[in-house]
PDB file of N, CA, C and O in Angstrom:
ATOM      1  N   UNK A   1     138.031  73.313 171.727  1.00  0.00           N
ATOM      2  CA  UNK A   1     137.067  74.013 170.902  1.00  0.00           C
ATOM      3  C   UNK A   1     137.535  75.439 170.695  1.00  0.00           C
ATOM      4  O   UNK A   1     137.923  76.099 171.659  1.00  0.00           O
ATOM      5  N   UNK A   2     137.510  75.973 169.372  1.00  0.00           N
ATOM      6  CA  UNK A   2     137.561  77.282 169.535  1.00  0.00           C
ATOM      7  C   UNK A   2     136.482  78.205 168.889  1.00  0.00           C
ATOM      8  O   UNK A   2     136.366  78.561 167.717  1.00  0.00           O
ATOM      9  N   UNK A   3     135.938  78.410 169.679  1.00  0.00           N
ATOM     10  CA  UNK A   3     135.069  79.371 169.804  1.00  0.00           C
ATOM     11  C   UNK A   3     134.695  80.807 170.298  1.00  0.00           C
ATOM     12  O   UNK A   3     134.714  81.137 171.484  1.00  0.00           O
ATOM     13  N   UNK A   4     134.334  81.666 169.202  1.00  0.00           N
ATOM     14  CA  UNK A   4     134.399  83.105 169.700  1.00  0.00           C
ATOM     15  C   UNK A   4     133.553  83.856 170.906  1.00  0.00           C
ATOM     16  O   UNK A   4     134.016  84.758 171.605  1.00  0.00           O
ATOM     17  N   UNK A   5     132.088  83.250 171.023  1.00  0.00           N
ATOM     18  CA  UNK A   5     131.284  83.688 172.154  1.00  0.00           C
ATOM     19  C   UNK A   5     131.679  83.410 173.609  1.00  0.00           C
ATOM     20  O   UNK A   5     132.096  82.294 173.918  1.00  0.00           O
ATOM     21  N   UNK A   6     131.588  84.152 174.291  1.00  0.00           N
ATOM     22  CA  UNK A   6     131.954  83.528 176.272  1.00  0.00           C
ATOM     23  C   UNK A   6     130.933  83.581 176.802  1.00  0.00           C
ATOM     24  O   UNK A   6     130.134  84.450 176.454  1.00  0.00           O
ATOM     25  N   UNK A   7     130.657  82.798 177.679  1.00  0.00           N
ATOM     26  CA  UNK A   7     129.364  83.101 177.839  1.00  0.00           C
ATOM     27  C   UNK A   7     129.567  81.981 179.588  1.00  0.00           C
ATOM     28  O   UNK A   7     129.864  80.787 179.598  1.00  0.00           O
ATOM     29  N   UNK A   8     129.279  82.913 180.923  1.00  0.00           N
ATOM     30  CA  UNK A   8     129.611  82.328 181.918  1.00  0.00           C
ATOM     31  C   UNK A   8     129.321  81.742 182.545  1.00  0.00           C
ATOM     32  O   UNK A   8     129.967  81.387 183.531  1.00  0.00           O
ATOM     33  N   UNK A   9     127.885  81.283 182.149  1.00  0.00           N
ATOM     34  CA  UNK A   9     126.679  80.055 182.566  1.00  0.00           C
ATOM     35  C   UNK A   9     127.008  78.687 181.653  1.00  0.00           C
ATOM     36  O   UNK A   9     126.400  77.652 181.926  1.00  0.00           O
ATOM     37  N   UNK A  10     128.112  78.712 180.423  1.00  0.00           N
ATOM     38  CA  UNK A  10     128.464  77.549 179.810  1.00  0.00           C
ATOM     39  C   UNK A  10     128.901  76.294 180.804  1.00  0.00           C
ATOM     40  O   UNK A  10     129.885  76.094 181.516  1.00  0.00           O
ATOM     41  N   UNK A  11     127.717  75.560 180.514  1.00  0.00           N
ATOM     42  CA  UNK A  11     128.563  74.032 181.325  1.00  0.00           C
ATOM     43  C   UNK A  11     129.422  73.106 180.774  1.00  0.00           C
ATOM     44  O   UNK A  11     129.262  73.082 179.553  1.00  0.00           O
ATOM     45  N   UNK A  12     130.299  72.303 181.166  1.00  0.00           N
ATOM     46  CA  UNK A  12     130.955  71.150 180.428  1.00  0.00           C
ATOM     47  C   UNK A  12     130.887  70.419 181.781  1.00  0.00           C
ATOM     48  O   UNK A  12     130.866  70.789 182.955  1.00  0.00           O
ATOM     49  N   UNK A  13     130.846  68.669 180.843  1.00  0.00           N
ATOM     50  CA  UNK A  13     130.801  67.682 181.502  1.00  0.00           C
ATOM     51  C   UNK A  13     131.459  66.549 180.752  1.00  0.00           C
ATOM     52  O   UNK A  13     131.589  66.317 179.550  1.00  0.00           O
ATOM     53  N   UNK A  14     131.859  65.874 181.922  1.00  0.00           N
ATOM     54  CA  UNK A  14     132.693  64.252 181.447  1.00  0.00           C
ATOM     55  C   UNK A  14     131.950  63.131 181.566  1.00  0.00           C
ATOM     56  O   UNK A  14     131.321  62.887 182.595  1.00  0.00           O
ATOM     57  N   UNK A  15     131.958  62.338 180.507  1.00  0.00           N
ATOM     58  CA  UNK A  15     130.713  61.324 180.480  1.00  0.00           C
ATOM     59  C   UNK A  15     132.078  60.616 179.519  1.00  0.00           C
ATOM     60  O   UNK A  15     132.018  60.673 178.291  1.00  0.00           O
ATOM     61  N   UNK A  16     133.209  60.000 180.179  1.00  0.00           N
ATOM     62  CA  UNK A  16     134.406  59.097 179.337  1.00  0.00           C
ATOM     63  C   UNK A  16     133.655  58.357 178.445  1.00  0.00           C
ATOM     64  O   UNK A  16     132.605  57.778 178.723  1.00  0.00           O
ATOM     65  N   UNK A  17     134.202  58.380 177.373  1.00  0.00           N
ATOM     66  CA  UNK A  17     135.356  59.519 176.843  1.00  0.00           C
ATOM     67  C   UNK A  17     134.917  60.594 176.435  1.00  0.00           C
ATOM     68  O   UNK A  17     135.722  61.325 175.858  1.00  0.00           O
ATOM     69  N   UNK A  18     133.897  60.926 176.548  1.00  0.00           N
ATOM     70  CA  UNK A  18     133.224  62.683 175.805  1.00  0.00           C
ATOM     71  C   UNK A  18     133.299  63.290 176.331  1.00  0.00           C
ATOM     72  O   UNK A  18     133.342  62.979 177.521  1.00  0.00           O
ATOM     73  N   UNK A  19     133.371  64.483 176.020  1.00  0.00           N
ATOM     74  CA  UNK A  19     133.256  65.869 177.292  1.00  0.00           C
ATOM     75  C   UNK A  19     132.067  66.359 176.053  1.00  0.00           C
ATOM     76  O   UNK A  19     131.954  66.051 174.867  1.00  0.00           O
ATOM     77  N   UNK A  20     131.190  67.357 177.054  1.00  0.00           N
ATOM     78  CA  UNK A  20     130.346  67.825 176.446  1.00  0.00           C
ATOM     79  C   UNK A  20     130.365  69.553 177.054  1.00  0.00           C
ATOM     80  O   UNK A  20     130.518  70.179 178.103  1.00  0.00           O
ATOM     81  N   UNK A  21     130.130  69.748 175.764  1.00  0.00           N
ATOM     82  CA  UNK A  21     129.776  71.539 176.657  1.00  0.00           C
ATOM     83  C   UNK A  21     128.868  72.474 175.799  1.00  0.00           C
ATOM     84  O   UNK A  21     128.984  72.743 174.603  1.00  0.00           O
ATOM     85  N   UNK A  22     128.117  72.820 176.523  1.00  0.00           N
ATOM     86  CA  UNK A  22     127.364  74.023 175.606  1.00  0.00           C
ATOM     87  C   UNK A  22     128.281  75.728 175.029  1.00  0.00           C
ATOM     88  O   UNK A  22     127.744  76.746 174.594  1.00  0.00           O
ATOM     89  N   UNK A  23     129.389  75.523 175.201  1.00  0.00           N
ATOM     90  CA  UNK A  23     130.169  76.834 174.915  1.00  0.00           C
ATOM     91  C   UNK A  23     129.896  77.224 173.431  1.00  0.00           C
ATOM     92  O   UNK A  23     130.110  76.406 172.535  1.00  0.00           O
ATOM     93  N   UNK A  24     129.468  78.357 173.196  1.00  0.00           N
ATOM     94  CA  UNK A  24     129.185  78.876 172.001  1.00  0.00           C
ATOM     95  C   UNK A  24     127.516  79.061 171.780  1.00  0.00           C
ATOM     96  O   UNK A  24     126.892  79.418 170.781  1.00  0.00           O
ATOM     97  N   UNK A  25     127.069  78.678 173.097  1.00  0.00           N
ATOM     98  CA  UNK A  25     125.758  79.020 173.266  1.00  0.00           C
ATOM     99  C   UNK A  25     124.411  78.470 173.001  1.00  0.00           C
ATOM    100  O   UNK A  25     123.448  78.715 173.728  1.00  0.00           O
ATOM    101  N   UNK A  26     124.363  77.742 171.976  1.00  0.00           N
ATOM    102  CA  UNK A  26     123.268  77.531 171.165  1.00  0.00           C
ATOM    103  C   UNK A  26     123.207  76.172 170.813  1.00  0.00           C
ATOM    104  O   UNK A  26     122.198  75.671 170.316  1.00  0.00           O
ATOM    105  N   UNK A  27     124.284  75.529 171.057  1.00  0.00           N
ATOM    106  CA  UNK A  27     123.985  74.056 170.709  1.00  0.00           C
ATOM    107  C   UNK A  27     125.079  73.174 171.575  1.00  0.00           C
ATOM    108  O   UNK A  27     126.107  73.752 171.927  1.00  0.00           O
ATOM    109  N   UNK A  28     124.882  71.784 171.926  1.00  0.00           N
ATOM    110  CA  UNK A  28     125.539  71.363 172.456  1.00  0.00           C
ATOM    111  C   UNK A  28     126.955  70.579 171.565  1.00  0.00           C
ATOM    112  O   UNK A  28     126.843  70.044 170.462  1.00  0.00           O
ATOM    113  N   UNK A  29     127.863  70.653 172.126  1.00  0.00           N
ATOM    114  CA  UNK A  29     128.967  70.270 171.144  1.00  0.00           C
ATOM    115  C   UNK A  29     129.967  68.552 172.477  1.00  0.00           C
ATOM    116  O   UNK A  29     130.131  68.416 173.689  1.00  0.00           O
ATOM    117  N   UNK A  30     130.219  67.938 171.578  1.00  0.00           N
ATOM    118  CA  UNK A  30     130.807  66.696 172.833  1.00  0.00           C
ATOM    119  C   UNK A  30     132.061  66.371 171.534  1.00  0.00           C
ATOM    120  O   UNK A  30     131.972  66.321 170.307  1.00  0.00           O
ATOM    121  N   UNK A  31     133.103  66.208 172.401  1.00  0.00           N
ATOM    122  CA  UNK A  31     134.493  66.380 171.792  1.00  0.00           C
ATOM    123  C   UNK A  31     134.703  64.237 172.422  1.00  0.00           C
ATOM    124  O   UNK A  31     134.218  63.849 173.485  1.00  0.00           O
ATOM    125  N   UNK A  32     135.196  63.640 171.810  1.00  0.00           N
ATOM    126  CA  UNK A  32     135.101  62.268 171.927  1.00  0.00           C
ATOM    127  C   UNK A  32     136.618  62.048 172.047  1.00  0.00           C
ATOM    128  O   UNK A  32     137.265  61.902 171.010  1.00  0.00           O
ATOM    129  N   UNK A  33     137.297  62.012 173.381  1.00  0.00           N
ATOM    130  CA  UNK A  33     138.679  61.723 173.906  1.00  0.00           C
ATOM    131  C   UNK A  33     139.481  60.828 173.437  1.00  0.00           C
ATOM    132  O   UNK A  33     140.675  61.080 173.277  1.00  0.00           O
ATOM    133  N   UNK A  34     138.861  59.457 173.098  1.00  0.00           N
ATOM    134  CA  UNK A  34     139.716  58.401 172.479  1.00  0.00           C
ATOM    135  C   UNK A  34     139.991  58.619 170.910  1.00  0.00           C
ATOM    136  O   UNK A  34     140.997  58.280 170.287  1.00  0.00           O
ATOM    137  N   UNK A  35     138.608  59.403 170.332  1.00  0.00           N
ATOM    138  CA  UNK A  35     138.965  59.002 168.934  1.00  0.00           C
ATOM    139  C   UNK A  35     139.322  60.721 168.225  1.00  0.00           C
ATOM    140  O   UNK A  35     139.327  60.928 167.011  1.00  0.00           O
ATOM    141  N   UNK A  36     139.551  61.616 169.094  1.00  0.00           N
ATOM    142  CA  UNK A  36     139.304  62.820 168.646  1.00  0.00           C
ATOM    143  C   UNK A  36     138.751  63.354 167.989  1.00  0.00           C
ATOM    144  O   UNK A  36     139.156  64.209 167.203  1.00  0.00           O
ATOM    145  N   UNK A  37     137.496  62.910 168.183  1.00  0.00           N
ATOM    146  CA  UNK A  37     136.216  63.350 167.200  1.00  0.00           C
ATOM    147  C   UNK A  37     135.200  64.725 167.477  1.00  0.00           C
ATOM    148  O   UNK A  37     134.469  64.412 168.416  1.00  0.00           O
ATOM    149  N   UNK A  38     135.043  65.409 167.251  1.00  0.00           N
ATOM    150  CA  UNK A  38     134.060  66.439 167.623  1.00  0.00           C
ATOM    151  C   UNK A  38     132.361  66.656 167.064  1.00  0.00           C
ATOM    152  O   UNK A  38     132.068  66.927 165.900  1.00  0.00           O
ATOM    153  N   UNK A  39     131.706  66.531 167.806  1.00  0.00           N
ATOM    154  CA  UNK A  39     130.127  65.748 167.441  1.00  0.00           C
ATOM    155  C   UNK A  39     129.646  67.191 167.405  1.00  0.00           C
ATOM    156  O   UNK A  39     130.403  67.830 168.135  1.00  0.00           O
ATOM    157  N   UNK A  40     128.779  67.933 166.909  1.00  0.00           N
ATOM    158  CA  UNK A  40     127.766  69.574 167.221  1.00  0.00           C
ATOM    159  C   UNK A  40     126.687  68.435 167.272  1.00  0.00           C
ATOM    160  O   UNK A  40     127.024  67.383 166.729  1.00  0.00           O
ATOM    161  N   UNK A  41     125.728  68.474 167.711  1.00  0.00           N
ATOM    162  CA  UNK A  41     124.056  67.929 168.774  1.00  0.00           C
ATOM    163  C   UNK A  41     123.146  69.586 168.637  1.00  0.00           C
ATOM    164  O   UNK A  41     123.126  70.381 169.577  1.00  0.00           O
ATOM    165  N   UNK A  42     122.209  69.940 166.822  1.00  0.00           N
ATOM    166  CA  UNK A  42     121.815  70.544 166.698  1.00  0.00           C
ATOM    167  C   UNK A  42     120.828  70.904 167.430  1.00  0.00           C
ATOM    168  O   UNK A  42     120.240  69.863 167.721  1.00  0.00           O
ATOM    169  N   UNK A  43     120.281  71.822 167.918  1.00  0.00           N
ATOM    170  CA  UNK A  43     119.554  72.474 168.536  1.00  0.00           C
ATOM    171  C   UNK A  43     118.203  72.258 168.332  1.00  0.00           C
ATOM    172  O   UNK A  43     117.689  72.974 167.471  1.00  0.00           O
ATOM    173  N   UNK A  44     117.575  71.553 168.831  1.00  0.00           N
ATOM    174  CA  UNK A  44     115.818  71.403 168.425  1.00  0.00           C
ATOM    175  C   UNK A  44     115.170  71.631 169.137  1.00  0.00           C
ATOM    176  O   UNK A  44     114.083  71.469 168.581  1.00  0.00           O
ATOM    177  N   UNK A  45     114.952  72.002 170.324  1.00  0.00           N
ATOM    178  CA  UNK A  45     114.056  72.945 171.304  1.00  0.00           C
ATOM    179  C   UNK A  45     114.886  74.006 171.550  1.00  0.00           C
ATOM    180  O   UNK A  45     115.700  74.366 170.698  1.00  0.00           O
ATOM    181  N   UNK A  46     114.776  74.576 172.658  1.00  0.00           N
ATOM    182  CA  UNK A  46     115.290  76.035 173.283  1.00  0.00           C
ATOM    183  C   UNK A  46     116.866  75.837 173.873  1.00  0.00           C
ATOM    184  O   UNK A  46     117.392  74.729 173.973  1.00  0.00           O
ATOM    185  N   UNK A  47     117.453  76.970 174.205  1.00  0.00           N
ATOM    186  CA  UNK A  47     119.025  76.732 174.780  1.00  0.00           C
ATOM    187  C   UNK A  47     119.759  75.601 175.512  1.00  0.00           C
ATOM    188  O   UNK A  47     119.725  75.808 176.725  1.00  0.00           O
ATOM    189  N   UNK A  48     120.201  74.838 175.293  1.00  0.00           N
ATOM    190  CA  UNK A  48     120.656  73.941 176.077  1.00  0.00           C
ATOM    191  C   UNK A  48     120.696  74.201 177.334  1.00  0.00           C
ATOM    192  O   UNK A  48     121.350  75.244 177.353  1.00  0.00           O
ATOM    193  N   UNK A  49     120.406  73.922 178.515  1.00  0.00           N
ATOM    194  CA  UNK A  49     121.148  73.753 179.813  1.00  0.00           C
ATOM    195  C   UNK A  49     122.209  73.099 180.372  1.00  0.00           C
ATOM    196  O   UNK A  49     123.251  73.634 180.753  1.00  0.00           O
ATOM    197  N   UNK A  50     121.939  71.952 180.417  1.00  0.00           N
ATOM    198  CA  UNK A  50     122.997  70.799 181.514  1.00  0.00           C
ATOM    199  C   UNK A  50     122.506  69.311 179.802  1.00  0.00           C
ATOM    200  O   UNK A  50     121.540  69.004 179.104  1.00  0.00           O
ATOM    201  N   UNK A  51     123.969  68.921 179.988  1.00  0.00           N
ATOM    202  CA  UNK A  51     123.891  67.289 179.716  1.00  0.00           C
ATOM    203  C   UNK A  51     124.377  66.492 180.291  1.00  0.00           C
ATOM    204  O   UNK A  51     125.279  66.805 181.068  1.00  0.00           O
ATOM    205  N   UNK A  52     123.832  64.609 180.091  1.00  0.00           N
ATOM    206  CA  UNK A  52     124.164  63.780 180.356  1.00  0.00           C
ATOM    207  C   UNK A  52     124.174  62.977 179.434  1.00  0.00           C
ATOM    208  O   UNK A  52     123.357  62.982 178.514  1.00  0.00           O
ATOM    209  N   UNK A  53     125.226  62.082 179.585  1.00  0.00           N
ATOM    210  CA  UNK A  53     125.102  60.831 178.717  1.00  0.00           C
ATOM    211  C   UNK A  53     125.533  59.374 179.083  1.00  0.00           C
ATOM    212  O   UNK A  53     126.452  59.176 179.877  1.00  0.00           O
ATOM    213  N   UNK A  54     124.829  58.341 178.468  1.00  0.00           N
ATOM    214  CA  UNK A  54     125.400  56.740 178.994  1.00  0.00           C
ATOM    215  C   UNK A  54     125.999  56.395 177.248  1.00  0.00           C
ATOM    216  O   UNK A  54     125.970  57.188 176.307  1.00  0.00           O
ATOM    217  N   UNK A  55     126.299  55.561 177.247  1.00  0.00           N
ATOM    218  CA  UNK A  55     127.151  54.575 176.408  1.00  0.00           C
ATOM    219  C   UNK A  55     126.460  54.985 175.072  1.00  0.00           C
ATOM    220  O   UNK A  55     127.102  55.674 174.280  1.00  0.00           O
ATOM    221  N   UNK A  56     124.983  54.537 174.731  1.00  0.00           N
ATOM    222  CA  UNK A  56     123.635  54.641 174.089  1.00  0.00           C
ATOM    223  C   UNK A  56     122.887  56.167 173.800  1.00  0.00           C
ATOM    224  O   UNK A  56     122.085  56.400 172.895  1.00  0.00           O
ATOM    225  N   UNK A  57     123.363  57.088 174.786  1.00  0.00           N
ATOM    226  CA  UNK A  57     122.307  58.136 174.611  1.00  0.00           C
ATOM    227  C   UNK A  57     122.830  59.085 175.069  1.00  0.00           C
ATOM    228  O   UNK A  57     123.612  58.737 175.953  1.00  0.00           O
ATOM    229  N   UNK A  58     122.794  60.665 174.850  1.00  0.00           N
ATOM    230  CA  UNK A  58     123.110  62.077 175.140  1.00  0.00           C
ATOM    231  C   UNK A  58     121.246  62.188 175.736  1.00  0.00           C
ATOM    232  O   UNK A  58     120.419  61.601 175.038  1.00  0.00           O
ATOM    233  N   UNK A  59     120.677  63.069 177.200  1.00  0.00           N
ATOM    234  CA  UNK A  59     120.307  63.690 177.401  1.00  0.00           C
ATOM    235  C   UNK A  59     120.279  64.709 177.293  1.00  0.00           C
ATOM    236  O   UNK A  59     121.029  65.006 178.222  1.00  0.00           O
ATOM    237  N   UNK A  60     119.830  66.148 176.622  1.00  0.00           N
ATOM    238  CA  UNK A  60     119.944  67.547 176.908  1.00  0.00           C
ATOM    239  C   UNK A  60     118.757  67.931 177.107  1.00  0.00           C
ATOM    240  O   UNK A  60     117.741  67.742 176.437  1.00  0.00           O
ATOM    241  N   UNK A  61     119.024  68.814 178.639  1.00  0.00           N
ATOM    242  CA  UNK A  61     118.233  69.237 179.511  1.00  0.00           C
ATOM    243  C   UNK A  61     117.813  71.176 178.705  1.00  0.00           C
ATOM    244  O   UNK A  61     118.707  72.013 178.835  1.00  0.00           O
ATOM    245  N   UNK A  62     116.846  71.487 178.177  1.00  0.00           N
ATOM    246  CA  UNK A  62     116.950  72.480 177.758  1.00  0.00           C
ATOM    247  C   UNK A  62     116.317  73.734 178.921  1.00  0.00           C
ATOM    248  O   UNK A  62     115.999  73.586 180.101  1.00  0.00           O
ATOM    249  N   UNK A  63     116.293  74.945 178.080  1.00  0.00           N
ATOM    250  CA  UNK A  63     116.144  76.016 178.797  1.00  0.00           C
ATOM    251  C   UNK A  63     114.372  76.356 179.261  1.00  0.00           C
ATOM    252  O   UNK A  63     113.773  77.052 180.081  1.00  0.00           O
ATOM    253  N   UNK A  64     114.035  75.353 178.132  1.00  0.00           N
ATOM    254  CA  UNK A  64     112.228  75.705 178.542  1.00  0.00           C
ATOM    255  C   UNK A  64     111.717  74.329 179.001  1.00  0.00           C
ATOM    256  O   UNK A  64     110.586  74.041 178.611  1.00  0.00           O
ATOM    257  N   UNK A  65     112.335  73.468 179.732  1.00  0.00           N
ATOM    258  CA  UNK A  65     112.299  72.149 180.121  1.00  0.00           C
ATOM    259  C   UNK A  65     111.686  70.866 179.321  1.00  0.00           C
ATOM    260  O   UNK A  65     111.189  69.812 179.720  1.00  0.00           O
ATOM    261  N   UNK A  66     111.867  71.260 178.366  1.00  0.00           N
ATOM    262  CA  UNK A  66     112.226  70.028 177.349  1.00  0.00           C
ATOM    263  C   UNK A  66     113.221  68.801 177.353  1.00  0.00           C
ATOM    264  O   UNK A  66     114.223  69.396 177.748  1.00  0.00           O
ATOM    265  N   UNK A  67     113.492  67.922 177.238  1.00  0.00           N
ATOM    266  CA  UNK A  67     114.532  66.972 176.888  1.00  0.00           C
ATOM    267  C   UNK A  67     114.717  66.580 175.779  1.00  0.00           C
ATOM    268  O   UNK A  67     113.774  66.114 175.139  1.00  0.00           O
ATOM    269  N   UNK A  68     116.229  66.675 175.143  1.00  0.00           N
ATOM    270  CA  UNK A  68     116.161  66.356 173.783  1.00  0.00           C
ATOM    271  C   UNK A  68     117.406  65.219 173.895  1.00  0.00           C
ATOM    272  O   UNK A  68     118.534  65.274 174.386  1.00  0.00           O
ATOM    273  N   UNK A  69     116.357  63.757 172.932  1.00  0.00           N
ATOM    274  CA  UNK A  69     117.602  62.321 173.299  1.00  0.00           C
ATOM    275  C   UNK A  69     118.898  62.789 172.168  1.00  0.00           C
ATOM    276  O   UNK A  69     118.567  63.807 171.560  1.00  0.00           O
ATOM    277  N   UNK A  70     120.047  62.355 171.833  1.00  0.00           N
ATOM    278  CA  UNK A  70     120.883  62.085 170.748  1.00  0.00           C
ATOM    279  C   UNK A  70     121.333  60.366 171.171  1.00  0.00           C
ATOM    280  O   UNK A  70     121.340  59.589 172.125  1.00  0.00           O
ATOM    281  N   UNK A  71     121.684  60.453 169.707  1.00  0.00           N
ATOM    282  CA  UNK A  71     122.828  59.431 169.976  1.00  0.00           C
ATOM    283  C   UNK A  71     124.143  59.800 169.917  1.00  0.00           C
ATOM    284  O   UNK A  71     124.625  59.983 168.799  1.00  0.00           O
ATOM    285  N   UNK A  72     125.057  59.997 171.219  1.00  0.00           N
ATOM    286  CA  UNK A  72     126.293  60.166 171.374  1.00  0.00           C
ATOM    287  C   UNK A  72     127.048  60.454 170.393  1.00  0.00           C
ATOM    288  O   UNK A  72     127.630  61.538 170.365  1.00  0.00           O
ATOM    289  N   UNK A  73     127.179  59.527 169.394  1.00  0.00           N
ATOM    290  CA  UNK A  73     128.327  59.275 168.251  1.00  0.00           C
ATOM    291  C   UNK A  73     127.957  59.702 166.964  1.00  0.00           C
ATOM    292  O   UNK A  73     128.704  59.567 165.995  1.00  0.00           O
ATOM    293  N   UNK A  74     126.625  60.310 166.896  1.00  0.00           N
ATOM    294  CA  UNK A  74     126.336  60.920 166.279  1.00  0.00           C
ATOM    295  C   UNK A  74     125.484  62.253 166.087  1.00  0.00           C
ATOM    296  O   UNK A  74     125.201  62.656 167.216  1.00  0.00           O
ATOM    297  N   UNK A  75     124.940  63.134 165.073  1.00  0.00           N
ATOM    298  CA  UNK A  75     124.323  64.473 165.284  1.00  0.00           C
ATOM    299  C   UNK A  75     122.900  63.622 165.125  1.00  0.00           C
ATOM    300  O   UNK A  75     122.062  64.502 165.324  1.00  0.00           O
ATOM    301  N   UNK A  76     122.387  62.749 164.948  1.00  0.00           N
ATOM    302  CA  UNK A  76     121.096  62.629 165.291  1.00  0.00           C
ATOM    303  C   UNK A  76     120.196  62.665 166.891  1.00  0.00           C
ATOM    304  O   UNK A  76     120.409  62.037 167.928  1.00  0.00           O
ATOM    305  N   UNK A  77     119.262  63.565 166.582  1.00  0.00           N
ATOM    306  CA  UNK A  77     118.051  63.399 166.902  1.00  0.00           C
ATOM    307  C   UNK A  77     116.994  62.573 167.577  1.00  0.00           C
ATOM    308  O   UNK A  77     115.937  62.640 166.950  1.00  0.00           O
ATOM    309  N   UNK A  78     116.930  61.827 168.632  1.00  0.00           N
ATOM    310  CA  UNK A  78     116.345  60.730 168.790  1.00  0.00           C
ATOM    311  C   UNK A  78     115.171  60.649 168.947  1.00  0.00           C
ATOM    312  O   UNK A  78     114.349  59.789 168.631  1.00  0.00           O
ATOM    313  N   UNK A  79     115.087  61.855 169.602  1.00  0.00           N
ATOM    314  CA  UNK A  79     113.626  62.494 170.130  1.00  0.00           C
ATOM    315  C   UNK A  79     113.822  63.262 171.194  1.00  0.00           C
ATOM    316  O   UNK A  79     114.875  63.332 171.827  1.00  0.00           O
ATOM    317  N   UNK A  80     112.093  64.280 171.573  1.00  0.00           N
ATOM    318  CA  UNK A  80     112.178  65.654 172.186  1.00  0.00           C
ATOM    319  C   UNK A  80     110.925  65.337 172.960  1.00  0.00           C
ATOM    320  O   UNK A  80     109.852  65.015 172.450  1.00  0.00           O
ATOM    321  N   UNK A  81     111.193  65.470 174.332  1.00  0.00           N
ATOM    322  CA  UNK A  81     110.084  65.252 175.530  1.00  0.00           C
ATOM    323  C   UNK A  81     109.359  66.595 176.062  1.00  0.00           C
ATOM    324  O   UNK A  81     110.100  67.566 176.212  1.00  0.00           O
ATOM    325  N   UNK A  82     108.635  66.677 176.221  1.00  0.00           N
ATOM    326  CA  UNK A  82     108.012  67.715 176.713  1.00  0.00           C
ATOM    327  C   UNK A  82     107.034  67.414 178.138  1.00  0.00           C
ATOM    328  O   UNK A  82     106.404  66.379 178.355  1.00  0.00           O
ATOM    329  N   UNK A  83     107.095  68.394 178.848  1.00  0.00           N
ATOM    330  CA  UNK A  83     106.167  68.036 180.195  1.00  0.00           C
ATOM    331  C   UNK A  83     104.880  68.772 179.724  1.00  0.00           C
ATOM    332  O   UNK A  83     105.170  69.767 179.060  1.00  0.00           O
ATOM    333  N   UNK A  84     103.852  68.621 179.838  1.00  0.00           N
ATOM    334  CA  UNK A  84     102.446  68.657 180.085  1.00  0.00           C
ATOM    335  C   UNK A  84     102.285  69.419 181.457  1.00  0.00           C
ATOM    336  O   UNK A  84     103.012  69.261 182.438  1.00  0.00           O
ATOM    337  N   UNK A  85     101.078  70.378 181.343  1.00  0.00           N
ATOM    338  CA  UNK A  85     100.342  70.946 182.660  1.00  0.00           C
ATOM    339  C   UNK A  85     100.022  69.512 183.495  1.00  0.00           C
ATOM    340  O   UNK A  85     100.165  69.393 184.712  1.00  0.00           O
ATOM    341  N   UNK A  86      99.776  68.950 183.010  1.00  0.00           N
ATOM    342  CA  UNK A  86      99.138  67.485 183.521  1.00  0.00           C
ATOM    343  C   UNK A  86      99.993  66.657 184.096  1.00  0.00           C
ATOM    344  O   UNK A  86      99.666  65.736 184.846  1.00  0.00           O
ATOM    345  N   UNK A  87     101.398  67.019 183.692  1.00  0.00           N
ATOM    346  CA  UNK A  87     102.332  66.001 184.351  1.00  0.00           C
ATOM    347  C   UNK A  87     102.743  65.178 183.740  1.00  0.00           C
ATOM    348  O   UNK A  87     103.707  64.581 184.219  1.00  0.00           O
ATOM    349  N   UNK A  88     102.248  64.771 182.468  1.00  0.00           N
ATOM    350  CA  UNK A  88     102.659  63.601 181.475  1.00  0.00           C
ATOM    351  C   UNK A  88     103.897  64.463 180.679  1.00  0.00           C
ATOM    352  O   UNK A  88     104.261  65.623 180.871  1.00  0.00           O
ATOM    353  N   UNK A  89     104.320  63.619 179.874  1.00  0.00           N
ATOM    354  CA  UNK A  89     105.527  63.980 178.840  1.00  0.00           C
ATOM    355  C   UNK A  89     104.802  63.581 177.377  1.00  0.00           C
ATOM    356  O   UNK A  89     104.132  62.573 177.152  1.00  0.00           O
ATOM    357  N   UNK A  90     105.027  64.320 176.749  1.00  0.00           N
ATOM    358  CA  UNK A  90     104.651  64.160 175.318  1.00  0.00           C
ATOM    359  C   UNK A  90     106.201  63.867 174.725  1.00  0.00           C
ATOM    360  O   UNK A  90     107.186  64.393 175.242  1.00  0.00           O
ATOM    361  N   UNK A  91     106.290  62.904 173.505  1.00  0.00           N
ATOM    362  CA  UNK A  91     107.486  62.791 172.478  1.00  0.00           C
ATOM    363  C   UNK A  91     106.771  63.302 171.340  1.00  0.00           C
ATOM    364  O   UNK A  91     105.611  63.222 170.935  1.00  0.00           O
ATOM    365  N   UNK A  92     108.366  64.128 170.759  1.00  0.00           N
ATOM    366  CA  UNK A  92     108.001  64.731 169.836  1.00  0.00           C
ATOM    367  C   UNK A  92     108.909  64.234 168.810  1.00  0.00           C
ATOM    368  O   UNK A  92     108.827  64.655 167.656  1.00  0.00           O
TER     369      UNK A  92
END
């Protein structure tokens, strides 16, 4: 990736074949090893934190504890979880 911001709380992670990393701050970006593909995973709640992903799905863990789903292989959207005072999760 080349990117101009540094920023020293940026995470990256390996979820084969993707690596994922929030570098550049604001959105999560996953670079796809076998096919050299580079995915951006637009930003729809607050700063990214930490991701995960399985085969099917990108987790991103955000900064105001939200969860936002993707689908891996692509920039969509799957949906955005939210916790409740109550303890429940709302989808958004």
């Amino acid at each position: 990736f080349t990117l101009q911001a540094e920023d020293a709380t940026a995470f990256t992670e390996l979820e084969y074949p993707f690596v994922f990393t929030n570098i550049g701050k604001n959105q999560v970006r996953s670079y796809n090893i076998s096919a050299g593909k580079t995915t951006v995973f637009r930003r729809s709640a607050s700063m990214p934190l930490k991701a995960a992903a399985s085969k099917d799905r990108v987790a991103v863990l955000n900064y105001n504890g939200s969860i936002s789903w993707y689908n891996p292989s692509s920039q969509i959207l799957l949906a955005d979880w939210y916790l409740t005072t109550d303890g429940d999760w709302i989808e958004f």
